[in-house]
C-alpha positions in Angstrom: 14.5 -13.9 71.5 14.3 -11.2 74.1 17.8 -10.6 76.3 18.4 -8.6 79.6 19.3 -5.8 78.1 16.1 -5.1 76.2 13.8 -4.6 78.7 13.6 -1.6 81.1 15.4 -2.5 84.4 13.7 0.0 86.3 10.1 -1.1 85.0 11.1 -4.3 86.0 12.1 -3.5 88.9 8.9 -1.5 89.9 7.0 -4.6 88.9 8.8 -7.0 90.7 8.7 -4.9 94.3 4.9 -4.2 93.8 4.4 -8.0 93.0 6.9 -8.9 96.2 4.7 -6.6 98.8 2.0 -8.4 97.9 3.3 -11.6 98.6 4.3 -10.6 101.7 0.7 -9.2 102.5 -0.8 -12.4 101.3 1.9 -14.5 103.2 1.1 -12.4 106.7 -2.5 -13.3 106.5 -1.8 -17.3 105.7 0.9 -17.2 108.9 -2.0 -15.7 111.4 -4.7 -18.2 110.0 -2.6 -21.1 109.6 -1.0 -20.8 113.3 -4.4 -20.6 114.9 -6.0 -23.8 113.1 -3.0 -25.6 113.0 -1.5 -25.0 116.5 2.6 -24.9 116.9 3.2 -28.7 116.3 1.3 -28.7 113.3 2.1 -25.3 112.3 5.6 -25.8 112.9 6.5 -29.0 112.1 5.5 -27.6 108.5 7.8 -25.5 108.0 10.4 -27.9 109.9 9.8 -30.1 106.5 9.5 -26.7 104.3 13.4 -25.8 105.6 14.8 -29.3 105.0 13.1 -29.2 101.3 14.7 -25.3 100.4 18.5 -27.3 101.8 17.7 -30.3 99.9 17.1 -27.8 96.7 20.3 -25.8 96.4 22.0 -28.3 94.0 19.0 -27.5 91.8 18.9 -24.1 92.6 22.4 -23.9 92.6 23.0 -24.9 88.6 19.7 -23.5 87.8 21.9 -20.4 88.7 24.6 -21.2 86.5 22.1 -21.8 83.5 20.5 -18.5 84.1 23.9 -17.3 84.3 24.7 -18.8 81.0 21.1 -18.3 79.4 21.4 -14.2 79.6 25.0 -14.3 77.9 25.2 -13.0 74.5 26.3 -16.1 72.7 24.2 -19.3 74.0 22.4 -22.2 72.9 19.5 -22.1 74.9 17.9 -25.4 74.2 21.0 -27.3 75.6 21.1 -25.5 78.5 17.3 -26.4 79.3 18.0 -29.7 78.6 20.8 -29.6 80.7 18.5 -28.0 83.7 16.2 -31.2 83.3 18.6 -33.8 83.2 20.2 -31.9 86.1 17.2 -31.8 88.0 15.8 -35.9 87.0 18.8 -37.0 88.7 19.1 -34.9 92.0 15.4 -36.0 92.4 16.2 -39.9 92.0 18.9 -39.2 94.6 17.2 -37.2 97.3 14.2 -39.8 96.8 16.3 -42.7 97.8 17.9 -40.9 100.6 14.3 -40.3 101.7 13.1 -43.6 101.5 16.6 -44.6 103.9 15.9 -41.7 106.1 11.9 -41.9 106.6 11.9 -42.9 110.5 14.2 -40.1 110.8 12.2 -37.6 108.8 8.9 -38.6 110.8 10.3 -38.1 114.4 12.2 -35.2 113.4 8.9 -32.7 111.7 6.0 -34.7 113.8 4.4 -35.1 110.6 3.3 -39.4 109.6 3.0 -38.1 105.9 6.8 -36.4 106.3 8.4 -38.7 103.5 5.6 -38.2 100.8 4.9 -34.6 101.5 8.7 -33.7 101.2 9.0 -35.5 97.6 6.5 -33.8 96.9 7.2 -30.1 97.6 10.9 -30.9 96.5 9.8 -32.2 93.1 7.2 -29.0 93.0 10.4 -26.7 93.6 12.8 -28.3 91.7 10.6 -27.3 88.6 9.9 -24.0 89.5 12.9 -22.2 90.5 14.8 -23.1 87.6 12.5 -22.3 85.2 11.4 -18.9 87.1 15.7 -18.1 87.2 15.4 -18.5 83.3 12.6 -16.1 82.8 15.0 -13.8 85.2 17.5 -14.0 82.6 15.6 -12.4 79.9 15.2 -9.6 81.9 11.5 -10.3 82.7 11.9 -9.8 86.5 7.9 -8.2 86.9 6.5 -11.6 85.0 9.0 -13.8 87.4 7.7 -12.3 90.8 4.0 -11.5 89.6 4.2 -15.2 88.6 5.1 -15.9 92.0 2.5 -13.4 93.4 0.1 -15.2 91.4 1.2 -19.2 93.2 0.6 -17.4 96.6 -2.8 -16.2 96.1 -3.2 -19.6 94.8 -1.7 -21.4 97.5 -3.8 -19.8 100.6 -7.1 -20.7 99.4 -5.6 -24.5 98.1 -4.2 -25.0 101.6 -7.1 -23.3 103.7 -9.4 -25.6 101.8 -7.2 -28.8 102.7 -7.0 -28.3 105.9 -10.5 -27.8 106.7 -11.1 -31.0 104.8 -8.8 -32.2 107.0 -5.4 -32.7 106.0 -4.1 -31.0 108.5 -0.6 -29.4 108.2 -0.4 -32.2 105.1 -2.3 -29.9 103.6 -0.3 -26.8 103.9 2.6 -29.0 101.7 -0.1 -30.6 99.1 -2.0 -26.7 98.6 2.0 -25.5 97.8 2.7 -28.0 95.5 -0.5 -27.8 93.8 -0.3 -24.1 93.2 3.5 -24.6 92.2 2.5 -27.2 89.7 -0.2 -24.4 88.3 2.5 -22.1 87.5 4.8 -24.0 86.0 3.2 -23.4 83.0 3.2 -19.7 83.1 6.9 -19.4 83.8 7.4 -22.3 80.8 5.1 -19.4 78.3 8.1 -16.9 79.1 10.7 -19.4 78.5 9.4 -21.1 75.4 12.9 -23.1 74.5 12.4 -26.6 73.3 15.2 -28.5 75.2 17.5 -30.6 73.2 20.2 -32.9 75.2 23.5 -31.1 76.0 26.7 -30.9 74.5 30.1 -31.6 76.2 30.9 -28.0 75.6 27.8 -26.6 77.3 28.1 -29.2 80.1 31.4 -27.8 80.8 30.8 -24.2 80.7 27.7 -24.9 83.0 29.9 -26.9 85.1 32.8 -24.4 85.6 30.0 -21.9 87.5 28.0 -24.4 89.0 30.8 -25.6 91.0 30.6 -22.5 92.6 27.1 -21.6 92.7 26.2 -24.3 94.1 28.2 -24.1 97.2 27.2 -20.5 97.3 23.7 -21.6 97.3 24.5 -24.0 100.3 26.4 -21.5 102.3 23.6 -18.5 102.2 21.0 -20.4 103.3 23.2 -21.4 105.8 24.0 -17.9 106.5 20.5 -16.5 106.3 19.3 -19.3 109.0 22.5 -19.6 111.2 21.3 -16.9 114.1 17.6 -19.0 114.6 19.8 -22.2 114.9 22.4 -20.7 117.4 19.4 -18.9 119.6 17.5 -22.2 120.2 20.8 -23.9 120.9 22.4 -21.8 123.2 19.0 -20.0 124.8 15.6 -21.1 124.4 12.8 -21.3 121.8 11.8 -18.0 122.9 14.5 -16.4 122.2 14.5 -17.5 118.4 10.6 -16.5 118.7 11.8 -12.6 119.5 14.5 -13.3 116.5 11.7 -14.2 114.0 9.3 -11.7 114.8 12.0 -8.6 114.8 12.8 -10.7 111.3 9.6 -10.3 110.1 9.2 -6.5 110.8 12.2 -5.9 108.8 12.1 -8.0 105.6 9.9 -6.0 103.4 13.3 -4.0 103.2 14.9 -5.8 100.8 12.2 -6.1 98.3 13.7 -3.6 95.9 17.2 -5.0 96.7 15.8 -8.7 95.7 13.7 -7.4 93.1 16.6 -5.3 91.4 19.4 -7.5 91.7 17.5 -10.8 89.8 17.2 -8.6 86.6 20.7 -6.5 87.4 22.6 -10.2 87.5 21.4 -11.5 84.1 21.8 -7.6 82.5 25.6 -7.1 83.7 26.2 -10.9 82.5 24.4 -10.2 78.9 26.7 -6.6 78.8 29.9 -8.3 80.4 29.7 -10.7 77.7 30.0 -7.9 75.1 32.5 -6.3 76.4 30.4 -3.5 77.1 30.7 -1.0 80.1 28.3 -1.4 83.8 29.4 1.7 85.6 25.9 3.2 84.8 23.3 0.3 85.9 25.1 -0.5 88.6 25.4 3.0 90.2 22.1 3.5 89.1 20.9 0.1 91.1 23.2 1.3 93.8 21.4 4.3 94.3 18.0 3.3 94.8 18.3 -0.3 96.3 18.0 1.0 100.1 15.4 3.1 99.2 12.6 1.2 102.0 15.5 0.2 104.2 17.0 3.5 105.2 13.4 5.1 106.4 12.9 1.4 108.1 15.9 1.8 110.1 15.0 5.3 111.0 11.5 4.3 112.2 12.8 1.1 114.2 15.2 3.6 116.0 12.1 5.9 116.8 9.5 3.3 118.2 11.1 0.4 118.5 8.7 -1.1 121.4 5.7 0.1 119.7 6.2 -1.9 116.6 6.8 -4.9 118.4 4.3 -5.2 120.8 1.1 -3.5 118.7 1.8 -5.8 115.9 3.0 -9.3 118.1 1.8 -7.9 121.6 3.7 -7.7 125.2 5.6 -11.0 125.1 7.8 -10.3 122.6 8.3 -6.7 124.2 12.0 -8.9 124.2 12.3 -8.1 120.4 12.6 -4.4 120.2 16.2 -4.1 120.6 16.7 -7.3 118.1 14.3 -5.3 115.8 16.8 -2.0 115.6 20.0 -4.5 115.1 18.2 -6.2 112.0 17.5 -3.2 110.3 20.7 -1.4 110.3 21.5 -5.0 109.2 19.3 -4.9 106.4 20.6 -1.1 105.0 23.6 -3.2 105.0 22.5 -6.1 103.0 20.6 -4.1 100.3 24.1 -2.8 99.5 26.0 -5.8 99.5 23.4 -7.8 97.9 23.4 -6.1 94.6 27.0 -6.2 94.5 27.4 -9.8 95.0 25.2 -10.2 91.6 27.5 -8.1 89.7 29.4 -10.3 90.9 28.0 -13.1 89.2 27.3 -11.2 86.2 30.7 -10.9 85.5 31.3 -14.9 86.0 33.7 -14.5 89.3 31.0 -17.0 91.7 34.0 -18.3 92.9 34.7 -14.8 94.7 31.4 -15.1 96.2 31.9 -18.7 97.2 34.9 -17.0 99.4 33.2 -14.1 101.0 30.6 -16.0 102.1 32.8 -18.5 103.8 34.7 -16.3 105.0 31.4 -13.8 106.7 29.7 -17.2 107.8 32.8 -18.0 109.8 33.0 -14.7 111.4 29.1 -15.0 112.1 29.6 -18.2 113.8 32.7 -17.2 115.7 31.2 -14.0 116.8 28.3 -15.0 117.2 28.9 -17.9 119.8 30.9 -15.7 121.5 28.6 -12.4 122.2 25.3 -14.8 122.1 27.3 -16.2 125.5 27.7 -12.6 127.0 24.9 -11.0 125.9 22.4 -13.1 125.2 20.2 -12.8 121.8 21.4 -8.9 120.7 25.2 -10.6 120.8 24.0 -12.6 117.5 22.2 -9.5 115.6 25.5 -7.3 116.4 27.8 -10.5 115.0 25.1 -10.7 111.8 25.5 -6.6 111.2 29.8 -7.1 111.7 29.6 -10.1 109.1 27.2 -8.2 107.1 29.4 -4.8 106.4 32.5 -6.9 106.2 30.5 -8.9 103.3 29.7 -5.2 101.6 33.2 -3.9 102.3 34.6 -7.2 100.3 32.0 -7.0 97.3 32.7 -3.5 97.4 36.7 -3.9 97.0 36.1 -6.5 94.0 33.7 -4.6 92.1 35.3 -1.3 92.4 38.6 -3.0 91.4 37.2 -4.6 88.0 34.5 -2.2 87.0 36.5 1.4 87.7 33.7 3.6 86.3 31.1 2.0 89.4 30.2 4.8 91.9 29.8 2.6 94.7 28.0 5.8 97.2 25.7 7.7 95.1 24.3 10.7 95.9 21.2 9.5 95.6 22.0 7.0 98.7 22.9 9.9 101.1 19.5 12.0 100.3 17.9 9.4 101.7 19.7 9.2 104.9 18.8 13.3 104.7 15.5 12.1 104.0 15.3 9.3 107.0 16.7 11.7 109.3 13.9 14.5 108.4 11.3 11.9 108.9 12.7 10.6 112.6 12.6 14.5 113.4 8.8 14.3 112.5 7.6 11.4 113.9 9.4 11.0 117.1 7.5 13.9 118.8 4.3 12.7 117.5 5.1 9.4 119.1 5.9 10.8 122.2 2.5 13.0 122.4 0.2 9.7 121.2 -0.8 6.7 123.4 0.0 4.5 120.8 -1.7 1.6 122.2 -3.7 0.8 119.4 -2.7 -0.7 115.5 -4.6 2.2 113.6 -2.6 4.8 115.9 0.6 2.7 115.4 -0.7 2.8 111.1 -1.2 6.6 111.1 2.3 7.6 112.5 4.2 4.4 110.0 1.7 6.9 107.3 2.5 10.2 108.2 6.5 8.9 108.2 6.3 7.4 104.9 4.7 10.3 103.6 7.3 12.6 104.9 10.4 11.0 103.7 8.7 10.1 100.5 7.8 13.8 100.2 11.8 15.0 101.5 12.9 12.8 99.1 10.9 13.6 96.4 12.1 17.2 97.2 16.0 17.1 97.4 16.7 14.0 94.9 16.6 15.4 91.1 17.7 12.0 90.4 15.1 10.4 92.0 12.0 12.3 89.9 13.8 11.9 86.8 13.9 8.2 87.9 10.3 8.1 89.2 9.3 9.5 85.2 11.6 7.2 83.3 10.0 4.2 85.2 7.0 5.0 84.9 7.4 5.8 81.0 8.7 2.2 80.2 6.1 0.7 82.4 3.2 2.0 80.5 5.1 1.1 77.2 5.3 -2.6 78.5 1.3 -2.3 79.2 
C-alpha cells in the first residue's frame, strides 16, 4: 500500500493547483449562467440549502478527518477505519434525516425551495460519501488524483445541472445535477482507496475518537469562521453590502489554491513521518516557502488597480468593493501562511491546539468585527478578518516552532517574492495609469504582462525556486 511519504509532494502539489484553477474556471462560468436562468430567488435560495448541507456535514467531515489522520500513520489497520467511516457516516445520515423530516416547514420557508427537504437529503447523502472517501485518497499522498477527481465532478456537474434546469427543474436541478455527478465519482475516489472495510475494533474506535473530538469542532468552528463576515454584513448593513463582500471574495480566492492544494498532502505526510519519529523541518519550510506564491503578486495587483478589477469584471455597482478587495488579499497572504501550519498541526495529532486557536480568532473576529463593522461600515469587518487572521499565524507559528525546532518558519524564498511583487507593482502601475482600462481584454493584458513579470523576477532572483520548478517537474513526468 502506497503512504504519504512515497509520492512526490511537489508533483502533487502542481497537480492539485492546476486541477483547482480549473474548477474555479469551470465554477465562474456555471455562477454567470446559473444566475441569469435562475434569477436571485432561485439562484439563491440554492445555495441557501447548499450552506445548511456543508454545516449539517462537519460531523462527517469532521471524523473523516480523524480517519485520514489515522489512515496516513505508519501503523494502521485500514479496513477498520473504513468501516468505522461508514458506520460513522449511516448514523449521522439517520439523524440529520429525522431532524429534516421535524424541520421541513422550516426548511421550505427558510431556502424558498417546495423540494427543500428531499433535495437537502439528497446532496447531504451525496457529500457525506464523497469527502470522506476523497480525505482518504489525501492520505496516501495522492493529492493530484483527489482534486482532478474533483475537477472531473465539476465538469460533470455543469452540463447535469444546465440540462435539468432547462428540462425544468428549476434550481431543483442545480441540487439533483450535484448529487448526480457526486454519485459518479464516488467510484473513482473508492479505485484509489481500494480497502475492503471490516467492522471496527474498540481500540481503533478509541484512537479515532480521541481526534475526532477535536476535529470535529474544528470543522464546525472554520466554517463558522470562513462565513462569519457575510452573516455580520447582512445583519448589521444590507444585502448589498454582503454582495460587495462576495464579489471582492471571489477576486481573491484563486490565492490559496497552492496553500489548499499543498497542505492536504503536507497533513497526511508530517502525520506518516511524525509517526516514525522522523524529522519535518525540511517539507515544512519547503511548503512554507512556496505556499504564497499566487497570493503575494495578488496583493500587489489589488493594491495597484483596485477599482479596475472590480468594476471590469462585476461592473460600476460594486465600484463599493474595491477597498474590501485590497483588505481580503493582504488577508489571504496571511492565511496561506497560517493555513499550512495549522495542518502540521494536525499532522503531529495536537487538533486540540487547533480547536483553541480557532475559538479563540473567531471570538476576536466577532468582537472586532461588530465593533468596527458599526464605525466603519463593511471595511471594519475585512480589517477585524486580517487582525484575527495574523493573530491565527502568529499562534500556529509559536506551536510549530516550539515542537519542530529545525522549521524555518520565513524562508528566503517567501521574501523574493515580496521582491518580486514589488518589481511587478513598479511595472504595471504606470501602464495602468497611461491605459483607459475600460475594457476586460485591456484589464487581461496588464493582469498578463504582471504575471509575466513577477514570474520572470522570480524566476531570476529565487535559485530555490528553479531547482524547485526542475524537481517538480522531474517527479511529475515520472508519475505520467
Amino acid at each position: 500500500m502506497s503512504d504519504a511519504t512515497s509520492v512526490s509532494l511537489g508533483g502533487e502539489t502542481l497537480k492539485a493547483t492546476a486541477a483547482k484553477f480549473t474548477m474555479a474556471a469551470i465554477g465562474f462560468l456555471g455562477t454567470i449562467v446559473f444566475a441569469r436562468v435562475l434569477g436571485p430567488t432561485g439562484f439563491g435560495g440554492y445555495y441557501l440549502l447548499f450552506s445548511l448541507v456543508k454545516i449539517a456535514d462537519r460531523a462527517v467531515n469532521g471524523w473523516g478527518t480523524a480517519v485520514k489522520k489515522r489512515f496516513s500513520e505508519a501503523e494502521t489497520t485500514p479496513g477498520e477505519l473504513v468501516g468505522s467511516q461508514a458506520l460513522f457516516t449511516l448514523v449521522w445520515m439517520a439523524i440529520v434525516c429525522a431532524t429534516t423530516i421535524l424541520a421541513s416547514d422550516r426548511l421550505v420557508a427558510y431556502t424558498g425551495l417546495p423540494e427543500a427537504p428531499v433535495l437537502f437529503i439528497v446532496l447531504l447523502f451525496a457529500v457525506t460519501l464523497f469527502e470522506p472517501l476523497d480525505l482518504m485518497v489525501q492520505a496516501r499522498g495522492r493529492v493530484g488524483a483527489s482534486m482532478w477527481t474533483d475537477t472531473l465532478r465539476s465538469l460533470l456537474t455543469f452540463p447535469l445541472q444546465l440540462g435539468l434546469i432547462l428540462l425544468g427543474f428549476g434550481a431543483a436541478g442545480m441540487a439533483y445535477g450535484l448529487a448526480a455527478a457526486t454519485f459518479l465519482t464516488v467510484p473513482i475516489l473508492w479505485y484509489y482507496v481500494r480497502v475492503r472495510p471490516v467492522s471496527p475494533g474498540r481500540e481503533t474506535v478509541a484512537s479515532l475518537w480521541s481526534y475526532a473530538r477535536f476535529s470535529i469542532p474544528n470543522s464546525l468552528l472554520s466554517q463558522a469562521y470562513d462565513r462569519f463576515d457575510i452573516i455580520l454584513l447582512g445583519y448589521l448593513l444590507a444585502p448589498a453590502a454582503a454582495g460587495h463582500y462576495e464579489v471582492a471574495l471571489k477576486l481573491t480566492v484563486p490565492a490559496t489554491f497552492v496553500t489548499m492544494a499543498a497542505a492536504s498532502g503536507l497533513m497526511a505526510r508530517v502525520s506518516h513521518r511524525h509517526s516514525k519519529g522522523d524529522d519535518l523541518g525540511t517539507d515544512v519550510s519547503n511548503t512554507l516557502a512556496f505556499t504564497s506564491v499566487v497570493a503575494i503578486p495578488m496583493f500587489f495587483g489589488a493594491v495597484a488597480m483596485p477599482k479596475q478589477l472590480v468594476v471590469t469584471f462585476f461592473g460600476p455597482d460594486y465600484a463599493a468593493a474595491a477597498p474590501l478587495l485590497v483588505g481580503l488579499a493582504l488577508y489571504h497572504v496571511a492565511k496561506t501562511q497560517a493555513g499550512v501550519l495549522t495542518s502540521v498541526i494536525d499532522g503531529i495529532d495536537r487538533p486540540d491546539v487547533n480547536t483553541r486557536i480557532s475559538a479563540v480568532t473567531l471570538a476576536l473576529n466577532i468582537a472586532l468585527g461588530v465593533a468596527l463593522t458599526l464605525v466603519y461600515g463593511a471595511i471594519g469587518v475585512v480589517v477585524a478578518t486580517v487582525v484575527a487572521e495574523t493573530l491565527r499565524y502568529v499562534l500556529s507559528a509559536a506551536v510549530v516552532k516550539r515542537r519542530l525546532s529545525s522549521v524555518v518558519l520565513l524562508p528566503r524564498t517567501l521574501a523574493e517574492q515580496v521582491a518580486a511583487g514589488a518589481v511587478m507593482f513598479a511595472v504595471i502601475v504606470p501602464v495602468e495609469r497611461a491605459v483607459a482600462v475600460d475594457q476586460w481584454y485591456h484589464l487581461l493584458a496588464i493582469v498578463v504582462l504582471g504575471a509575466v513579470v513577477y514570474a520572470v523576477t522570480l524566476a531570476a532572483i529565487s535559485r530555490k525556486l528553479r531547482i524547485t520548478i526542475k524537481g517538480v517537474l522531474h517527479s511529475s513526468r515520472l508519475d505520467l
